[in-house]
N, CA, C and O atoms as CSV, one atom per row, in Angstrom:
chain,resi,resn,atom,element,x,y,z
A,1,UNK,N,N,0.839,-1.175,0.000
A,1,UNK,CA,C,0.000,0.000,0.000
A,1,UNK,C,C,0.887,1.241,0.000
A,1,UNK,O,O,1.242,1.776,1.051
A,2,UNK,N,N,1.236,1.687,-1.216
A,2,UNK,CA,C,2.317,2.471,-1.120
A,2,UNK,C,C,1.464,4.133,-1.357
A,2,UNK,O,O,0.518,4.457,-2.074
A,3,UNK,N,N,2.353,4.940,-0.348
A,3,UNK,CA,C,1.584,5.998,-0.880
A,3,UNK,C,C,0.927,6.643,0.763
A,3,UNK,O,O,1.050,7.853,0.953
A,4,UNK,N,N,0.284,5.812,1.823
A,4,UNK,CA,C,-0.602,5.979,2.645
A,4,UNK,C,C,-2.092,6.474,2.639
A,4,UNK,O,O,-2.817,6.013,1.757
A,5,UNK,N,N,-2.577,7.297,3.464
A,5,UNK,CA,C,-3.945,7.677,3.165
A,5,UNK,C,C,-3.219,8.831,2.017
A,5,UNK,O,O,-2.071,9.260,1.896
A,6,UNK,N,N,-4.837,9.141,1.074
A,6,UNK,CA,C,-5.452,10.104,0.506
A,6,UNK,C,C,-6.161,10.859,0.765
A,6,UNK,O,O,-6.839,10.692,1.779
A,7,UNK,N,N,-6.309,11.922,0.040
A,7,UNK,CA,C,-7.503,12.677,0.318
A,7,UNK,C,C,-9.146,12.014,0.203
A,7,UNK,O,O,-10.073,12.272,0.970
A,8,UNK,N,N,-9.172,11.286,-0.744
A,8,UNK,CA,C,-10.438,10.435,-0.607
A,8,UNK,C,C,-10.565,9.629,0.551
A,8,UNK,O,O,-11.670,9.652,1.094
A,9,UNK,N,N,-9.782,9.003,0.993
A,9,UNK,CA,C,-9.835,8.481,1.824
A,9,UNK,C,C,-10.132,9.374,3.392
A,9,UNK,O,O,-11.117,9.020,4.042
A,10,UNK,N,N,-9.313,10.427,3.895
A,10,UNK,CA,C,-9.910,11.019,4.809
A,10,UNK,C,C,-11.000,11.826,4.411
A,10,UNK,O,O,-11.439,12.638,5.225
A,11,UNK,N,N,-11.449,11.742,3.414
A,11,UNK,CA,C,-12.931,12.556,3.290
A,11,UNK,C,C,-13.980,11.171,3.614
A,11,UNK,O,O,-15.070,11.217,4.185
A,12,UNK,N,N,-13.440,10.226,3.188
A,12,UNK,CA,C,-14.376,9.052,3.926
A,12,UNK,C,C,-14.530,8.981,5.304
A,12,UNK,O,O,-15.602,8.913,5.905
A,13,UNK,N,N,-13.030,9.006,5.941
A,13,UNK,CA,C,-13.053,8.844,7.293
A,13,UNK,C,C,-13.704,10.023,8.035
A,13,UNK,O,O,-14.173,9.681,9.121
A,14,UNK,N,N,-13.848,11.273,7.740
A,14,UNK,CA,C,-14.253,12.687,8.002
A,14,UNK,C,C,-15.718,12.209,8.406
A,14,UNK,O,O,-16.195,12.247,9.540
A,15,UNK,N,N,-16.451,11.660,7.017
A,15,UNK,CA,C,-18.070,11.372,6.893
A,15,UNK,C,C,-18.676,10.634,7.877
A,15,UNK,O,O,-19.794,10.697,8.386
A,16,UNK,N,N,-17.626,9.848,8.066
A,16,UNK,CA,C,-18.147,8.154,9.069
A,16,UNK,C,C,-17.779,9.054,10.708
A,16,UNK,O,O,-18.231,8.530,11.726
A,17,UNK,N,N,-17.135,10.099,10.814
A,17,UNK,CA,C,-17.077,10.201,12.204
A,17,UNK,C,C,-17.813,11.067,12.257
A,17,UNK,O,O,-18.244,11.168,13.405
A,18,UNK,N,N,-18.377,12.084,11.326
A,18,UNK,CA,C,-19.836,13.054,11.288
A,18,UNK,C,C,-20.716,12.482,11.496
A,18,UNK,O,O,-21.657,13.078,12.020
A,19,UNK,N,N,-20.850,10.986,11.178
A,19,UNK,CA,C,-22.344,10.545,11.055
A,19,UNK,C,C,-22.267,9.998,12.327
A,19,UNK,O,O,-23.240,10.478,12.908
A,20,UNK,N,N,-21.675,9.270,13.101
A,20,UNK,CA,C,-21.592,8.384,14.535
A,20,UNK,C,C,-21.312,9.527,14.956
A,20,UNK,O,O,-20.987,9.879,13.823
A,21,UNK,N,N,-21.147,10.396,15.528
A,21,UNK,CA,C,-21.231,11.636,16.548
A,21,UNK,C,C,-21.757,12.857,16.227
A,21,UNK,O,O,-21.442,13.728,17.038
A,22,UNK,N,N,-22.473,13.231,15.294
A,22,UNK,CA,C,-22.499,14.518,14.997
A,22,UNK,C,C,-21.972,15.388,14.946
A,22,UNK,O,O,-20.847,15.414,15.446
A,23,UNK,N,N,-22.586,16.702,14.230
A,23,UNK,CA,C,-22.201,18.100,13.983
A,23,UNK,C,C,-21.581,18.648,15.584
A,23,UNK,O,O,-20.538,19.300,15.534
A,24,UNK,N,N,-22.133,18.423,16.829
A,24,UNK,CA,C,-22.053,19.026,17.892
A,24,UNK,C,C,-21.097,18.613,18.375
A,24,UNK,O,O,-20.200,19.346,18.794
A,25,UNK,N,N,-21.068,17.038,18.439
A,25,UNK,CA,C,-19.691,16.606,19.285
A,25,UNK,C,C,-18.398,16.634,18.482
A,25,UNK,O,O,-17.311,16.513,19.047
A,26,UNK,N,N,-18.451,16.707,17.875
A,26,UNK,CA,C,-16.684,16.765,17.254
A,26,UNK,C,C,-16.093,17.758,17.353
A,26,UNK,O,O,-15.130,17.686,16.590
A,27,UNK,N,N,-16.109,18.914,17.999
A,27,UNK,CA,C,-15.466,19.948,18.574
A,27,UNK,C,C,-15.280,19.248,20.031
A,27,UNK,O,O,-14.169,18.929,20.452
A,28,UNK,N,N,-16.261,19.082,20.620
A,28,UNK,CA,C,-15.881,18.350,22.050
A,28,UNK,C,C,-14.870,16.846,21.817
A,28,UNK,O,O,-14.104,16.561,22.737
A,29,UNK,N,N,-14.906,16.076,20.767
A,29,UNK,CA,C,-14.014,15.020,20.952
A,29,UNK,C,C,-12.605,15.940,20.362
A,29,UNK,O,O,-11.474,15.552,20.653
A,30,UNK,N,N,-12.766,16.836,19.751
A,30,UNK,CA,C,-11.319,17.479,19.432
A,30,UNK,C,C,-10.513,18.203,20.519
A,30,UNK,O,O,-9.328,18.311,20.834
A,31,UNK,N,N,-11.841,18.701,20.995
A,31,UNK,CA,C,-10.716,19.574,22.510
A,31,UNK,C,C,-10.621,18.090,23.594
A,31,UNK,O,O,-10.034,18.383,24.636
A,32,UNK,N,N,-11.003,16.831,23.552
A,32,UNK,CA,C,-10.748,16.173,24.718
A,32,UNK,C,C,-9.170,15.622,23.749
A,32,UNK,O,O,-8.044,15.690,24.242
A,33,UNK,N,N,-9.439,15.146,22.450
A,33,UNK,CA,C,-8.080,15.257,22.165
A,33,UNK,C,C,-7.116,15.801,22.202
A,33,UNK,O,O,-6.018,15.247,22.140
A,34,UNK,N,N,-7.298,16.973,22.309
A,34,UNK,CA,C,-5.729,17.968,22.612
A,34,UNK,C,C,-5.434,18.183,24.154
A,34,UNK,O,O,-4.319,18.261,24.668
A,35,UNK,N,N,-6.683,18.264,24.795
A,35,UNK,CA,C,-6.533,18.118,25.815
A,35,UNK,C,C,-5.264,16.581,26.679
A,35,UNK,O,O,-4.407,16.450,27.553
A,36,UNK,N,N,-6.207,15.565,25.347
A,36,UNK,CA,C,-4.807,14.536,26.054
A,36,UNK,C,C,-3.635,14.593,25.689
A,36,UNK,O,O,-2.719,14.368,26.480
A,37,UNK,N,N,-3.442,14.889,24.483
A,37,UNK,CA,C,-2.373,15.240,23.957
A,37,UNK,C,C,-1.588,16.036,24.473
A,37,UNK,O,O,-0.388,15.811,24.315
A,38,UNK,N,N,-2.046,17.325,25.322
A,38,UNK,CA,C,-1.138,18.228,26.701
A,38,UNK,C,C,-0.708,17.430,27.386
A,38,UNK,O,O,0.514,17.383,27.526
A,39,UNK,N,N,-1.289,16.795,27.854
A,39,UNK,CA,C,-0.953,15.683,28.695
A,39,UNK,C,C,-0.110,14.915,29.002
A,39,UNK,O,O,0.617,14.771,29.985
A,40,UNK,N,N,-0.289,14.305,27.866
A,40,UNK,CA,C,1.225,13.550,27.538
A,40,UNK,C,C,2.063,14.063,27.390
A,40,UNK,O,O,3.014,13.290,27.271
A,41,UNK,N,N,2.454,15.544,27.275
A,41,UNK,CA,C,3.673,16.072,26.375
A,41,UNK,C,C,4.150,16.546,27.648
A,41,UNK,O,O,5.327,16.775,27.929
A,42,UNK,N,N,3.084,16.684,28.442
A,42,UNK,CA,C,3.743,17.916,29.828
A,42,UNK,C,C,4.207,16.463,30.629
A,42,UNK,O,O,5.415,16.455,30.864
A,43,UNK,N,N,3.501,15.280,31.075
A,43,UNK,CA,C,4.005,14.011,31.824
A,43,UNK,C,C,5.483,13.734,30.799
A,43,UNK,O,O,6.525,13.571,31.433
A,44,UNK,N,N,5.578,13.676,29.057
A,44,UNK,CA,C,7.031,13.503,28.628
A,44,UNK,C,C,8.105,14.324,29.217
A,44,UNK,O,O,9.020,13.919,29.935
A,45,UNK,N,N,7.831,15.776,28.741
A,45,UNK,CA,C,8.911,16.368,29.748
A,45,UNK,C,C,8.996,16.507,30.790
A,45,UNK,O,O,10.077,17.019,31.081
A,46,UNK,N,N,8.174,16.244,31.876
A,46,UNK,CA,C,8.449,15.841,33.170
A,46,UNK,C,C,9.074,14.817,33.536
A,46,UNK,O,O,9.614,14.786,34.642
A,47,UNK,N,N,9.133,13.542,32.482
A,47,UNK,CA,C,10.093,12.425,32.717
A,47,UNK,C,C,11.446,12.801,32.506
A,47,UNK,O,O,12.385,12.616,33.281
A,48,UNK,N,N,11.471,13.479,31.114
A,48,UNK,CA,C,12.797,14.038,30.506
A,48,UNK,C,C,13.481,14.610,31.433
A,48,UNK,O,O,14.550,14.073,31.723
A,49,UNK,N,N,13.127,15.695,32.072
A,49,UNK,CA,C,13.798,16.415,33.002
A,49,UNK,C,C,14.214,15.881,34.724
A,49,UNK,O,O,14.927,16.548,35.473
A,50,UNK,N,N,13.504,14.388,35.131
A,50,UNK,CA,C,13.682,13.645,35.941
A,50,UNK,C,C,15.065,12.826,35.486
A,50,UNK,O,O,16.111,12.848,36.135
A,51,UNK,N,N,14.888,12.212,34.431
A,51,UNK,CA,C,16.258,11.668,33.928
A,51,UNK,C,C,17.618,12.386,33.587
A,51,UNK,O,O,18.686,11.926,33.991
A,52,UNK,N,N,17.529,13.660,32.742
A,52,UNK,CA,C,18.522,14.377,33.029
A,52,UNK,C,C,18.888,14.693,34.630
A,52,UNK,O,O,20.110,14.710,34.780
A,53,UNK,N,N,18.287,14.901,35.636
A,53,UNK,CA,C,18.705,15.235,36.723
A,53,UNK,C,C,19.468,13.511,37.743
A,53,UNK,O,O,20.390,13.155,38.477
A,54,UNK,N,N,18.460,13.101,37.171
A,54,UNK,CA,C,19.145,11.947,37.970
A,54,UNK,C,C,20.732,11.255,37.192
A,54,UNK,O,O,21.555,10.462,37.648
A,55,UNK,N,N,20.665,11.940,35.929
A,55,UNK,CA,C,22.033,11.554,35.313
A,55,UNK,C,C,23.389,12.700,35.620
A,55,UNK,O,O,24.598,12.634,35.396
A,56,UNK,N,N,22.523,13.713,36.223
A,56,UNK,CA,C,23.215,14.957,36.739
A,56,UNK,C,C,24.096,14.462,38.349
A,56,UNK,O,O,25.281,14.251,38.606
A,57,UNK,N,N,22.987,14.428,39.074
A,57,UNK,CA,C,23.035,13.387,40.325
A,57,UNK,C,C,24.384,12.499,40.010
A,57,UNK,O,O,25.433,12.731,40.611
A,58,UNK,N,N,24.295,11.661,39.208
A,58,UNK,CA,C,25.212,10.697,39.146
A,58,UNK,C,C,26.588,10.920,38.515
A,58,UNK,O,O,27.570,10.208,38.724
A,59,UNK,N,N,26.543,12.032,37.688
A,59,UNK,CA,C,27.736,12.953,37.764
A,59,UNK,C,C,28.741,13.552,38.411
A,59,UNK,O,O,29.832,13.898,37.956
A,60,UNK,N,N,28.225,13.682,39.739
A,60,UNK,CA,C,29.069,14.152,40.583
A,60,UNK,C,C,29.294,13.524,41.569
A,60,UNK,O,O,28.436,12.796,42.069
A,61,UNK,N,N,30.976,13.722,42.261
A,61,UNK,CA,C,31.346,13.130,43.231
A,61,UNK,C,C,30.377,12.540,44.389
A,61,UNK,O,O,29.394,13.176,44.771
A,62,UNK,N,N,30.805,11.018,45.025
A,62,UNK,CA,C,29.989,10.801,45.864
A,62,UNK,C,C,30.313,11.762,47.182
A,62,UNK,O,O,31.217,12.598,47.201
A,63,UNK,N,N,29.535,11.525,48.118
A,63,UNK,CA,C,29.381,12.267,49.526
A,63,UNK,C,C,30.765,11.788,50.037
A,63,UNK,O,O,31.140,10.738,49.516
A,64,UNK,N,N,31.588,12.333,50.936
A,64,UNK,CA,C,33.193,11.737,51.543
A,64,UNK,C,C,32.756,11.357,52.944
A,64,UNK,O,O,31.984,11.935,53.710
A,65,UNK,N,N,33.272,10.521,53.047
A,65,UNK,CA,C,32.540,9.604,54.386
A,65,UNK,C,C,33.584,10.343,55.887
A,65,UNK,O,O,34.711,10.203,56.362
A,66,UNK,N,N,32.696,10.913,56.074
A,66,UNK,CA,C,33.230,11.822,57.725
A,66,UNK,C,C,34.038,10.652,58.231
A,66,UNK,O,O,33.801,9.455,58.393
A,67,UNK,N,N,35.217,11.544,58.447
A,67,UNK,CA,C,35.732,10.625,60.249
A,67,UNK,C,C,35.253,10.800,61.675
A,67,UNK,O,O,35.020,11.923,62.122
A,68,UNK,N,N,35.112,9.745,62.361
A,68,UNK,CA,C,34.401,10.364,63.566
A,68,UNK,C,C,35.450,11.032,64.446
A,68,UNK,O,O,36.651,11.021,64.175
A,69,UNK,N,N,35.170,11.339,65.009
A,69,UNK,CA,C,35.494,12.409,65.897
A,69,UNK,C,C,36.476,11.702,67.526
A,69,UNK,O,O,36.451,10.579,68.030
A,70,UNK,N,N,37.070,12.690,67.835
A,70,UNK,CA,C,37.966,11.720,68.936
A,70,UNK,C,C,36.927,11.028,70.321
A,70,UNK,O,O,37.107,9.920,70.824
A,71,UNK,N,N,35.923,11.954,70.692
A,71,UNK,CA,C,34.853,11.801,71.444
A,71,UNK,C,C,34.256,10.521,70.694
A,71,UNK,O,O,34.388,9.484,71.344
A,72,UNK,N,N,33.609,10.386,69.421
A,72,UNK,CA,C,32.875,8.922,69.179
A,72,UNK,C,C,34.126,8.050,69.029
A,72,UNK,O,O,33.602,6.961,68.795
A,73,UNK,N,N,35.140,7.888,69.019
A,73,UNK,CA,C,36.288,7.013,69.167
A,73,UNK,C,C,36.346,6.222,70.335
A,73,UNK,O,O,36.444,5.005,70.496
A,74,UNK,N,N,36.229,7.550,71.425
A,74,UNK,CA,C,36.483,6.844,73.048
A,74,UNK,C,C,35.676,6.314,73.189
A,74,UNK,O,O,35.817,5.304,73.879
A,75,UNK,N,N,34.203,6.649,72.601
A,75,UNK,CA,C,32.985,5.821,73.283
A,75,UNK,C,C,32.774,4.489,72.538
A,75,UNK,O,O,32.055,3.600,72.996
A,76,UNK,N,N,33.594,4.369,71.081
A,76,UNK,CA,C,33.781,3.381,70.252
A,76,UNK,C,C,34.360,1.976,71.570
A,76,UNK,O,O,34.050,1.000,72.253
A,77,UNK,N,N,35.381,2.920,71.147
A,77,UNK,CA,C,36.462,1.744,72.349
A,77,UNK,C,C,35.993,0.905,73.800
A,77,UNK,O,O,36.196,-0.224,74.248
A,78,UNK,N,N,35.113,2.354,74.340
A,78,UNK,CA,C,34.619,1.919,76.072
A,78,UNK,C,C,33.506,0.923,75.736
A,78,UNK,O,O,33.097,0.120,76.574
A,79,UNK,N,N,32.976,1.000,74.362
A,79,UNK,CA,C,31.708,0.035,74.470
A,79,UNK,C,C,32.386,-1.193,74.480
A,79,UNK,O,O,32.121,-2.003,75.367
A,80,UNK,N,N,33.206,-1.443,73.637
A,80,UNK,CA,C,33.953,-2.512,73.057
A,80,UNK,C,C,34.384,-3.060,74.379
A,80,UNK,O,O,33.755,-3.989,74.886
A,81,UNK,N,N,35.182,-2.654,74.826
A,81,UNK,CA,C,35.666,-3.040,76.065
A,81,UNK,C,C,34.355,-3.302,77.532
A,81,UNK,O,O,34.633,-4.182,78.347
A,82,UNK,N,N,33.371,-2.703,77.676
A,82,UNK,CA,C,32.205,-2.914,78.274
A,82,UNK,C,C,31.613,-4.143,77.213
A,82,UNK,O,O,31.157,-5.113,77.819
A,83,UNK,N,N,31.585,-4.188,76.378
A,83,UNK,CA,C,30.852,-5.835,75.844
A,83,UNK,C,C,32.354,-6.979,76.023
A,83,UNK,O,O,32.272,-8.198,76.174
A,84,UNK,N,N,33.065,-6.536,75.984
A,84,UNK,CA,C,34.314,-7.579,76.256
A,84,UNK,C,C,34.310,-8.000,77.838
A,84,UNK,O,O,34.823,-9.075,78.148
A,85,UNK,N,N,33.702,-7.110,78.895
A,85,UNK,CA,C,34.220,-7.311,79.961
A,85,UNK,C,C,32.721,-8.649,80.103
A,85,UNK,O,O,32.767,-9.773,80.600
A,86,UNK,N,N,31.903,-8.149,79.651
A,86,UNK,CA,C,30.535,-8.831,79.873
A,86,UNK,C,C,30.342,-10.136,79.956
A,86,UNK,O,O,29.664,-10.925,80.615
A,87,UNK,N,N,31.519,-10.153,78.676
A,87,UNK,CA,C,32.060,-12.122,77.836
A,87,UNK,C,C,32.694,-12.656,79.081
A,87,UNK,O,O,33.170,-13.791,79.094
């Protein structure tokens, strides 16, 4: 079928959706169509811009893992030694 639709052809398809919905509704099925069609485009770039960020995210250095401090050291040790004495 080389070629795709024609003009005859969407003047067929035009007729058949005039006659199953009427003159009145096909402005209302056109705005619920664009209406979805926003839709989708605003949920696409809302994905788009989730993935760039999370590829942003992953771009940069991880977090540097703190040393503790001389205070959580001693209390490191005294526990250690308080569960050792326990044994």
């Amino acid at each position: 079928m080389p070629g795709g639709i024609g003009g005859a052809e969407l003047i067929v398809i035009f007729l058949v959706i005039l006659i199953f919905f009427g003159a009145n509704k096909i402005p209302e099925l056109a705005r619920g169509i664009g209406q979805g069609m926003n839709e989708f485009k605003k949920a696409s770039n809302n994905l788009k811009n989730e993935i760039e960020k999370g590829k942003q995210g992953l771009s940069t250095s991880p977090p540097k893992k703190e040393e503790p401090t001389k205070k959580q050291k001693e209390e490191a040790i005294e526990n250690k030694q308080e569960k050792s004495n326990e044994n």
